[in-house]
C-alpha positions as CSV (number, residue, x, y, z in Angstrom):
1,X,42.8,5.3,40.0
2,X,44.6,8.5,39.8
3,X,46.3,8.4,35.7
4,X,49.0,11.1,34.8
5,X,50.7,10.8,31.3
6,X,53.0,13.7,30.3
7,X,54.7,14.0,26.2
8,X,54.6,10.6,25.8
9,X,56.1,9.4,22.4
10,X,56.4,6.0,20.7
11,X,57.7,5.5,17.0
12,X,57.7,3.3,14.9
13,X,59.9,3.6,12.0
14,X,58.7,7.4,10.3
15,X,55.5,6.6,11.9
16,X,54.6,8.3,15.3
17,X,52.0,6.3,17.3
18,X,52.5,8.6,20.4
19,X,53.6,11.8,19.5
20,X,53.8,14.0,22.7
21,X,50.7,12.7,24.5
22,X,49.7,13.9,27.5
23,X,46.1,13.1,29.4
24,X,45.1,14.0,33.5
25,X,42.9,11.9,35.0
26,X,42.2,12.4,38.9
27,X,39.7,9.4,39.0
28,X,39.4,7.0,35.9
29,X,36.7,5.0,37.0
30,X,35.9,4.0,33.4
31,X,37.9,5.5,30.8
32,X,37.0,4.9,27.1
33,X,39.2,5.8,24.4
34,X,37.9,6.3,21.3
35,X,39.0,7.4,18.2
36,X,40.0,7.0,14.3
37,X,42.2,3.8,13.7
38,X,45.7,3.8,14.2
39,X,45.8,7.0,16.1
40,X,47.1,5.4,18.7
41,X,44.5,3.5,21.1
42,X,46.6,0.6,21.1
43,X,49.8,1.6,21.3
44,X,48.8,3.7,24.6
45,X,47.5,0.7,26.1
46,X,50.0,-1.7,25.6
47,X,52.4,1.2,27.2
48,X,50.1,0.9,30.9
49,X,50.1,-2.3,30.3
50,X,53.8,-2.1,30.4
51,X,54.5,-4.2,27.4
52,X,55.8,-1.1,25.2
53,X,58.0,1.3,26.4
54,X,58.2,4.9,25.3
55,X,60.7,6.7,23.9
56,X,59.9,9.0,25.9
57,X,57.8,11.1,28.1
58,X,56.5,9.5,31.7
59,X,53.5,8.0,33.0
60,X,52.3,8.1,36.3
61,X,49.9,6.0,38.2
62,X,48.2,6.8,41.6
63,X,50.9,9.2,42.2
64,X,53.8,6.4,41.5
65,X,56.0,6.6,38.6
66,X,55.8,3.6,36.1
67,X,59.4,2.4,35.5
68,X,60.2,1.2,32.9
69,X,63.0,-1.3,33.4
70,X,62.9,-4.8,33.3
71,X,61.8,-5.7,37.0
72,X,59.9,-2.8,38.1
73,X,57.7,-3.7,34.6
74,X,57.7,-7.3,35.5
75,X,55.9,-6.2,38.9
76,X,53.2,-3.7,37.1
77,X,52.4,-6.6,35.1
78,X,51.3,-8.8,37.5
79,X,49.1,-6.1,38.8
80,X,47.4,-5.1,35.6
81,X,44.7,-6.6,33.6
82,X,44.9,-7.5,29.7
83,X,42.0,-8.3,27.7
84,X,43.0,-8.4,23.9
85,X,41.0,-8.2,20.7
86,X,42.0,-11.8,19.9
87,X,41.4,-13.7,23.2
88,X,44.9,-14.6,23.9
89,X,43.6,-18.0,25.2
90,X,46.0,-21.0,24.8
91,X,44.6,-23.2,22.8
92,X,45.7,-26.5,24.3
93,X,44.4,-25.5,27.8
94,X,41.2,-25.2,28.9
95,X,38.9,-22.3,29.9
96,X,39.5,-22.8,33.8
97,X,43.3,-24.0,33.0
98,X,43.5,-20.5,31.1
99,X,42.1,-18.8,34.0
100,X,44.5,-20.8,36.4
101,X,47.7,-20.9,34.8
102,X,48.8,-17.5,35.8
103,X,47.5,-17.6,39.2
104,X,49.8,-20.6,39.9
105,X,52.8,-19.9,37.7
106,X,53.0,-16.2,38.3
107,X,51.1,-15.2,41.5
108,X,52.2,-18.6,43.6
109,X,48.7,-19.7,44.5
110,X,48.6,-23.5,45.1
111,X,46.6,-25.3,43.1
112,X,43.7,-26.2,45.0
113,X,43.2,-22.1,45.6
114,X,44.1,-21.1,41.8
115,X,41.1,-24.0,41.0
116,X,38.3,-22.2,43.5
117,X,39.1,-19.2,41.8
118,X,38.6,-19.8,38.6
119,X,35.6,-21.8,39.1
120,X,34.2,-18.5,41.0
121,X,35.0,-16.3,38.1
122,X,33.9,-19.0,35.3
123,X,30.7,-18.8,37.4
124,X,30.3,-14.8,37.5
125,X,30.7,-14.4,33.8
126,X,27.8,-17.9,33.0
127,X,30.6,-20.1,32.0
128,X,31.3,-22.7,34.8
129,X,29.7,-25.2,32.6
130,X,32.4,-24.6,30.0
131,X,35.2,-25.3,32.6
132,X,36.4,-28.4,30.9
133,X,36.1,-27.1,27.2
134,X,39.3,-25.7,24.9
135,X,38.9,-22.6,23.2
136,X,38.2,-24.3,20.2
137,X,34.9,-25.6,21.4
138,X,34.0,-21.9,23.0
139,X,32.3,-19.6,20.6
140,X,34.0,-16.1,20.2
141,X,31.7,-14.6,22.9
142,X,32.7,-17.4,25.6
143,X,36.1,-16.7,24.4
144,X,36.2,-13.4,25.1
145,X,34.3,-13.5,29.0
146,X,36.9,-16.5,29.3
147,X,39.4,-14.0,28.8
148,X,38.1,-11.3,30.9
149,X,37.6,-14.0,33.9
150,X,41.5,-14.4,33.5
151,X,42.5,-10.9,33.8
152,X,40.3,-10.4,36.6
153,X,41.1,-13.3,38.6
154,X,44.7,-12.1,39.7
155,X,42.7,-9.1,41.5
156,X,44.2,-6.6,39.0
157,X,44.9,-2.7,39.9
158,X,42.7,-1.7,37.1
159,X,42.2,-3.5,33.7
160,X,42.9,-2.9,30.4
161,X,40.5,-3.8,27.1
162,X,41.8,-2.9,23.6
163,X,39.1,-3.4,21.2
164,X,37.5,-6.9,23.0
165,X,34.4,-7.0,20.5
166,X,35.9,-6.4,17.2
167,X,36.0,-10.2,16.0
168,X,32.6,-10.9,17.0
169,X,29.3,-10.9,16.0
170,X,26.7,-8.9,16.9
171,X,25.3,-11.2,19.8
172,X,28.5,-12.0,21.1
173,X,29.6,-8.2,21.1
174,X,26.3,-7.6,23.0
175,X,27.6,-10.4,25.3
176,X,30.9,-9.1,26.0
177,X,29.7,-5.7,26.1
178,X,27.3,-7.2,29.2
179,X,30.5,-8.4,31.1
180,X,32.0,-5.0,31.0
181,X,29.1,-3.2,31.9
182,X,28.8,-5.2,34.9
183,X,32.4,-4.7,35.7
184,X,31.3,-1.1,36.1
185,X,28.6,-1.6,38.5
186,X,31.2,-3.4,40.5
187,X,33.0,0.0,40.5
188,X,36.1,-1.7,38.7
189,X,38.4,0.8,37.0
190,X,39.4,0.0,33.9
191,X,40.5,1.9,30.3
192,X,38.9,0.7,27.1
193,X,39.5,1.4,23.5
194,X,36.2,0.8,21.7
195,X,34.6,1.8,18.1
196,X,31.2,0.7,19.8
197,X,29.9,4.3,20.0
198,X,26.4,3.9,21.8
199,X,28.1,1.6,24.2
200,X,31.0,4.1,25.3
201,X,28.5,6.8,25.5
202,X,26.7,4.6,28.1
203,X,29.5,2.9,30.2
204,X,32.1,6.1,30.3
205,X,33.0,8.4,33.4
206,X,35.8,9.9,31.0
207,X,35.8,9.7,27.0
208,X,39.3,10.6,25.6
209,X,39.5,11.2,21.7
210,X,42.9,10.4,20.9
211,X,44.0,11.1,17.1
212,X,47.4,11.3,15.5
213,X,49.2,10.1,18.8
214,X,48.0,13.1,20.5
215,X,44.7,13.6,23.2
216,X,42.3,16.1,21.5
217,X,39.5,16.1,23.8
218,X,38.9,14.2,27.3
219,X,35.4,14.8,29.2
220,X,32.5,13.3,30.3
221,X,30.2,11.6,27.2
222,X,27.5,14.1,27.7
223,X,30.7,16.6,26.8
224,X,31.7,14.7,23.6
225,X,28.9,13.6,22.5
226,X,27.0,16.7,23.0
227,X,29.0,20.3,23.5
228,X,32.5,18.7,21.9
229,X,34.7,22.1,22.0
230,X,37.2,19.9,19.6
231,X,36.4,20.0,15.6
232,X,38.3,17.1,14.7
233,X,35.8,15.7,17.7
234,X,32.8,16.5,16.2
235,X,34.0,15.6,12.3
236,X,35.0,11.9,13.9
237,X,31.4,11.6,15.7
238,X,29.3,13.0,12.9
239,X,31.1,10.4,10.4
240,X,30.5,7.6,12.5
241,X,27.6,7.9,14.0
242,X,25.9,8.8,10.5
243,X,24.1,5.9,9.9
């Protein structure tokens, strides 16, 4: 997936989450944002994921213009994959109702199709035995596969993943970190905003350190990690990966 932002900018009150932002990207593949909080991670994804819109600047995807007006946003967002930090499961339903719910009520798959579905992905991420449960009885690992399993299930354009392990515990990070690896081997693109340093080091084509609602740095991890031309870069890295 070919990604083109130019001067994006997003405010919120006095306080600029995008502030003239601008990132090329001829092939995402896997790209892993990283970066100190509230410099603007979030706020860029929920923008491709169409659910913010700038004030201004544009953003481009395989060569297309993202519009952002009320149908053309309603049509990206049925294309694009969400994965939230806080599972974004409804409670009442359960895991395979989670997974089918938008495949009937927004894609227009019948029922019987929107079931084989979900039972296939329930089965890719080790869950089909948790079909029947409600999130409630899911631990926050399960929770968080259950909610990848739904974003991939309507065959998404590329996929979206703000923070998915910071609620969890160190198992079920390693879990969830397992499903997105694997999503990689599949050749999937997707962006991901992660504080999980070793593991964005190991699963990124392209790291981007974003600070301040601007892009300081994008390159390869071996880049970053290792020959970062950036010194707010290398200050960030050296801080976190001090102990």
């Amino acid at each position: 997936m070919k990604l083109s932002l130019t001067k994006l900018c997003r405010a919120f009150g006095s306080h600029r989450a995008l502030d003239g932002l601008s990132l090329e990207c001829e092939a995402t593949g896997s790209l892993v944002l990283i970066g100190p909080s509230g410099g603007g991670k979030s706020t860029l994804l929920r923008v491709l994921a169409g659910l913010e819109r700038p004030d201004s600047g544009t953003v481009e995807i395989n060569g297309k213009p993202l519009v952002f007006e009320e149908l053309p946003l309603l049509q990206h967002r049925r294309r694009t994959g969400v994965v939230f930090q806080g599972f974004n499961l409804f409670p009442h339903l359960s895991a395979l109702e989670n997974i089918t719910l938008p495949l009937t009520a927004v894609h227009g798959h019948p029922p019987e199709k929107a079931a084989a579905i979900g039972l296939d992905f329930l089965r890719r991420f080790q869950l089909e035995s948790h079909a029947a449960q409600k999130p409630a009885a899911l631990s926050g690992g399960q929770r968080q596969r259950v909610a990848i399993a739904r974003a991939l299930a309507i065959d998404p354009q590329f996929l979206l993943l703000d923070e998915p392990t910071s609620a969890l515990d160190p198992v079920m990070t390693a879990e969830v970190l397992e499903a997105i690896e694997a999503l990689r081997a599949q050749g999937r693109d997707f962006i991901l905003a992660t504080h999980e340093m070793g593991f964005a080091r190991r699963v990124a084509d392209q790291i981007a350190f974003i600070a301040e609602g601007r892009l300081v740095e994008i390159g390869p991890p071996e880049q970053l990690f290792g020959e970062s031309a950036a010194p707010q870069t290398r200050e960030f890295l050296a801080r976190v990966l001090r102990y």
